[in-house]
C-alpha positions in Angstrom: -2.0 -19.1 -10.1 -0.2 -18.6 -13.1 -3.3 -17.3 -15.3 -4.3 -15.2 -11.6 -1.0 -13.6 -11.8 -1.1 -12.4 -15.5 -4.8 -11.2 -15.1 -3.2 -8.9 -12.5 -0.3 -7.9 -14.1 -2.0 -6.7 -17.4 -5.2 -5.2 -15.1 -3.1 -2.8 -12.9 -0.9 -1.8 -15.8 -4.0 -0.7 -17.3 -5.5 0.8 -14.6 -2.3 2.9 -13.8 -2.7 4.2 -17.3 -6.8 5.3 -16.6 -6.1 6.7 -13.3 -3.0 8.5 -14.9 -6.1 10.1 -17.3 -8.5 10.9 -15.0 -5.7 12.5 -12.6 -5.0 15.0 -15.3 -8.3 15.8 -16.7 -9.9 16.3 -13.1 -6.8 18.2 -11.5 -6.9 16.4 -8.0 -3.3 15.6 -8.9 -0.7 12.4 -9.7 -0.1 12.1 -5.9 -3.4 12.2 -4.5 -4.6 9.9 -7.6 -2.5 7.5 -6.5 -3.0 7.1 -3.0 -7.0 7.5 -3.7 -7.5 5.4 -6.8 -4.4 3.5 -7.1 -4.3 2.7 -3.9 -7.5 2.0 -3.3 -8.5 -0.8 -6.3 -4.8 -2.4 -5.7 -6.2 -3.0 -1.6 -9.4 -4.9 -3.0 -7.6 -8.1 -2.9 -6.3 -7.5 0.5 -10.0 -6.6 1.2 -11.3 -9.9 -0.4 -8.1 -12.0 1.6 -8.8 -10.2 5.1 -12.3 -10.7 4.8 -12.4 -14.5 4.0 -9.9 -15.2 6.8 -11.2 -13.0 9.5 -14.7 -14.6 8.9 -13.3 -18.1 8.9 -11.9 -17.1 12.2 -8.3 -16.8 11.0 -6.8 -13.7 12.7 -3.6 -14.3 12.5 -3.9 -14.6 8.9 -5.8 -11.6 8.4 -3.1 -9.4 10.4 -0.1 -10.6 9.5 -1.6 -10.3 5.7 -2.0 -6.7 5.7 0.8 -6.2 7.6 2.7 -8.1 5.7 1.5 -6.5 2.4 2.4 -2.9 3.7 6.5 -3.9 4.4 6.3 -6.1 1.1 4.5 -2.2 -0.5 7.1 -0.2 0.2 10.2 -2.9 -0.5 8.9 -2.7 -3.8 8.8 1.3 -4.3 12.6 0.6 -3.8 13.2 -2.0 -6.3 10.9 -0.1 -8.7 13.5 2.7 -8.1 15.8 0.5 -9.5 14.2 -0.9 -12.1 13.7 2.5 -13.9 15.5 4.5 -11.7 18.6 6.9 -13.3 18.1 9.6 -10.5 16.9 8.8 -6.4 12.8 8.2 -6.6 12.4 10.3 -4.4 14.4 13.6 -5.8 12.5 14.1 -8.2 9.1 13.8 -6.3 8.9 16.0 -3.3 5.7 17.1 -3.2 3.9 18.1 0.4 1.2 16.3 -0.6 3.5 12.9 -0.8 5.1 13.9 2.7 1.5 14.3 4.3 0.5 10.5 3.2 3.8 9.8 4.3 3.7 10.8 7.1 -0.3 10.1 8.0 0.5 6.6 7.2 3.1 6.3 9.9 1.3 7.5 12.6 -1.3 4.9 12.1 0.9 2.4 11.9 2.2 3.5 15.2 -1.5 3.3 16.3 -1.9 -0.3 14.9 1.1 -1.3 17.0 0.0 0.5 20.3 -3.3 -1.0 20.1 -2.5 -4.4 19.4 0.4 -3.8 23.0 -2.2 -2.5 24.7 -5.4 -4.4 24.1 -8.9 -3.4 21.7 -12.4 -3.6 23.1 -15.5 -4.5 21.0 -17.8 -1.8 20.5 -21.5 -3.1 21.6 -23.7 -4.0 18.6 -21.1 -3.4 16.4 -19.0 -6.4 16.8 -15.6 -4.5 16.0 -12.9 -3.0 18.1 -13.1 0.2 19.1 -9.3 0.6 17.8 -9.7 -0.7 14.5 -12.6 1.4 14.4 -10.6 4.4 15.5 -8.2 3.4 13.1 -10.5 3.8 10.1 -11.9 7.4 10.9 -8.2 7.8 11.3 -8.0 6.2 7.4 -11.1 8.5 5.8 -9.7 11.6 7.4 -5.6 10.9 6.2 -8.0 10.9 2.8 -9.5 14.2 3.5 -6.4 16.1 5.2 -3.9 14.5 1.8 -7.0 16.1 -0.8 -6.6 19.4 1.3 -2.7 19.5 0.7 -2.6 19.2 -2.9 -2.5 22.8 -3.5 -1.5 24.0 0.1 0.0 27.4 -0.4 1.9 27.1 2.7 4.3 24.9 0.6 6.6 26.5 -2.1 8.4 23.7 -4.1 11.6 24.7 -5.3 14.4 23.4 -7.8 12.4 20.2 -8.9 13.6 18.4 -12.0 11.4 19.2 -14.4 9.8 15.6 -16.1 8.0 15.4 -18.7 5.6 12.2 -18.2 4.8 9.6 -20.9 1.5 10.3 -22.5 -0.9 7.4 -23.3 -3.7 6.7 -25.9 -5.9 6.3 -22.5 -5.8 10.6 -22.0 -8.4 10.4 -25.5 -10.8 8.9 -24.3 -14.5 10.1 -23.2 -15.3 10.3 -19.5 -17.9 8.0 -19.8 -15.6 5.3 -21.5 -13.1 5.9 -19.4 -14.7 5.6 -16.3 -16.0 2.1 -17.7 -12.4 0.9 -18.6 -11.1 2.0 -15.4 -14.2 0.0 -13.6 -13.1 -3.5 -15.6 -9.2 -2.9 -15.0 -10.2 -2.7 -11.5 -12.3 -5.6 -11.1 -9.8 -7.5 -13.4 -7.0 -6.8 -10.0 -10.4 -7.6 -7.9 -10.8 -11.2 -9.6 -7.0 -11.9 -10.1 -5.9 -10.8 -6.9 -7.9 -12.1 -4.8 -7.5 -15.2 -6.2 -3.6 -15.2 -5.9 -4.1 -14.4 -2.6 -6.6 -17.0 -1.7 -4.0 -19.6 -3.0 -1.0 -18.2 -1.0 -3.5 -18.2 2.3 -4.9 -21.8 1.3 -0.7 -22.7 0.6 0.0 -21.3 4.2 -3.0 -22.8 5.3 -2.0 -26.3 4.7 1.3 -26.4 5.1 0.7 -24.6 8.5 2.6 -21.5 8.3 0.1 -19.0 8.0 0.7 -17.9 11.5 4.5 -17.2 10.7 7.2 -15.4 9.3 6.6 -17.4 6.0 3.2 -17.1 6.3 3.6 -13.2 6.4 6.1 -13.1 3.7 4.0 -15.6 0.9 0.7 -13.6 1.7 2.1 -10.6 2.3 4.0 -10.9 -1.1 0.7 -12.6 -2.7 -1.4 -9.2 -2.2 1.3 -7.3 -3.2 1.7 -8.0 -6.8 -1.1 -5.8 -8.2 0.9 -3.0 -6.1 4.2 -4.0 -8.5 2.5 -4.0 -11.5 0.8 -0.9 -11.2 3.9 0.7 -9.8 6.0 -0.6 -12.0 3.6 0.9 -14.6 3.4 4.5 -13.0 7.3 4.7 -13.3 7.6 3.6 -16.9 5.2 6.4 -17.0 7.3 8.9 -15.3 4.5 9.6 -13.1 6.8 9.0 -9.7 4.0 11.1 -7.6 1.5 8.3 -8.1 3.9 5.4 -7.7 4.8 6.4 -4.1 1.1 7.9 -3.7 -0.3 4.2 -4.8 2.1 2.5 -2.0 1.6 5.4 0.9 -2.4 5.0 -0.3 -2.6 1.4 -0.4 -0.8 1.1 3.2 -3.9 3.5 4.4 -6.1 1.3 2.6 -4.9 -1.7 4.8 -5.3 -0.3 8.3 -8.9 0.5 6.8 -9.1 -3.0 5.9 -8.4 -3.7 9.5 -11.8 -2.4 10.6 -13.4 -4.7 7.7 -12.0 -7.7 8.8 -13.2 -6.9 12.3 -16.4 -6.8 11.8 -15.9 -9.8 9.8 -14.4 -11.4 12.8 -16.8 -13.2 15.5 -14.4 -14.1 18.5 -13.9 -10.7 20.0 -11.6 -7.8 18.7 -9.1 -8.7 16.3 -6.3 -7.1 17.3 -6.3 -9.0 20.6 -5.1 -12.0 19.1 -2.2 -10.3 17.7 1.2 -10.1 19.7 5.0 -9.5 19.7 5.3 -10.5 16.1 2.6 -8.0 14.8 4.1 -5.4 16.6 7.2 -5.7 15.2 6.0 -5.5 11.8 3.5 -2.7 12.6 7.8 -1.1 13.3 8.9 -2.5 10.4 6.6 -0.7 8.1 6.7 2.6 9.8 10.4 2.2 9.8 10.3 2.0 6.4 8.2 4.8 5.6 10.3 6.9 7.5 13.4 6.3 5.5 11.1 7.2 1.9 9.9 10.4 4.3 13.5 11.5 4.6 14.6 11.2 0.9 11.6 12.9 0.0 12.4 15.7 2.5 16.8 15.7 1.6 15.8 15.3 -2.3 19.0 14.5 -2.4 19.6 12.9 -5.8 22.5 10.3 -4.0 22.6 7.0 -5.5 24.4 3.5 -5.8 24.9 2.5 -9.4 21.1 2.9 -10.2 19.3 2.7 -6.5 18.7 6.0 -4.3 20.4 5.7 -0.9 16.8 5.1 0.6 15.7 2.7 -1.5 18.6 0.4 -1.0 18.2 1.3 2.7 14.5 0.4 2.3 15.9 -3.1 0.9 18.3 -3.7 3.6 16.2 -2.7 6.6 13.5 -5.3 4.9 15.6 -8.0 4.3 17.3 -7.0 8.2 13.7 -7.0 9.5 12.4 -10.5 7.9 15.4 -11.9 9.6 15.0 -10.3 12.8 10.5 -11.5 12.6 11.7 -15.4 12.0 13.5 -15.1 15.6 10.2 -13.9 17.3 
């Protein structure tokens, strides 16, 4: 696990440095750069986790994994905030592109959960849900409507710090090269991450808590670390847009994965053997996302010590809401 979790580490530091490149020489912007290619290589292990366990029939797994993994996302966009954090995270990145992913990624989270409460269907000859699959055109057309905002002139931002973001030797490279490098870094947090995560299921597996809050929390955490790294990476940067567009990205990237797995799955629709638990930390994610909306809307640079108010909210609501799923 050890040589899994440094593979991971140095691949999405790296890759936060290529997409950081290709963000600036195409112009499609740190924000949507990070919920698009950020978010979308540091999902692949999630991909490779959900996939195994929903064809091996574990649903349970699969669900609370990419659950999970979108509580454990945003918990650490907060401590990254006070890692590198002098000013609130989110006061110095209030772009309407960000509050669009935002708030996208809520409202499929509130999907997730009403589905799950009210029962899925399998489509004929697809094999899927028809939620999960509602779910996903939901995904590709957060993608589309997020692209669309970058430059939305109904938005005028005003009064943000200006920041002046850490160049790297990456921004000198060719297009061809870089698009190569970018393709290794990314199958480096493939390999490595799907391997830490195959150990953490295999853990819960045996020790037979992959059904529970632990379960939820060691998996969940698991397919989270190429998330830290690369976050971690995008603030030393000073590119805060992509850090908080890689988490709101890679969140979108997991109700997509949801789809995936159903197909993947052969007992019926997935979501029907989730329950109470699920639910709750379908809530528990959205909840979070919603406190990260409203410092991004305030951009009210309020901190404690060297935490924004709604990161260290983010942190108590998490630790609040991991106590509250053991009870369930």
């Amino acid at each position: 696990m050890a040589v899994a979790a440094g593979l991971v580490w140095l691949a999405g530091t790296k890759v936060t440095h290529f997409v950081a490149a290709i963000a600036r020489r195409t112009g499609i912007g740190e924000a949507f750069a990070g919920m698009l290619l950020l978010g979308g290589i540091t999902s692949l292990p999630e991909l490779a986790t959900a996939g195994t366990a929903a064809a091996s029939g574990d649903a349970l797994l699969t669900v609370n994994d990419l659950l999970g993994s979108a509580s454990m996302n945003l918990m650490l966009l907060a401590i990254g905030d006070f890692i590198y954090g002098r000013d609130a995270l989110t006061s110095v990145a209030g772009r309407p592109v960000t509050l669009m992913q935002g708030t996208l990624g809520m409202i499929l989270l509130a999907g997730v959960a009403f589905a799950i409460a009210t029962g899925d269907m399998v489509v004929p000859l697809l094999g899927a849900g028809l939620a999960t699959l509602i779910l996903a055109v939901g995904c590709v057309q957060s993608l589309r409507i997020s692209r669309r905002f970058v430059d939305n002139p109904n938005w005028k931002i005003t009064n943000l710090p200006r920041v002046d973001a850490v160049e790297t030797p990456e921004t000198s490279l060719s297009n061809s090269r870089l698009a190569v490098v970018t393709f290794v870094a990314a199958l480096g947090v493939l390999v490595g991450g799907a391997a830490l995560a195959m150990s953490g299921s295999a853990l819960a597996d045996k020790t037979g808590l992959g059904s529970s809050i632990v379960g939820f929390v060691l998996v969940g955490f698991a397919t989270s670390l190429p998330e830290l790294s690369s976050v971690l990476a995008a603030l030393r940067l000073r590119r805060y847009q992509m850090a908080i567009g890689d988490i709101f990205g890679t969140n979108l990237f997991n109700i997509q994965i949801l789809f995936v797995a159903d197909l993947a799955y052969r007992d019926g629709a997935l979501l029907n053997a989730a329950g109470t638990f699920e639910i709750a930390a379908c809530s528990l994610a959205a909840l979070l996302t919603g406190v990260f909306l409203v410092g991004l809307l305030e951009r009210n640079n309020r901190t404690i010590g060297r935490i924004g108010f709604d990161s260290a909210a983010v942190l108590v609501l998490f630790a609040g809401g991991i106590v509250a799923l053991a009870t369930i």
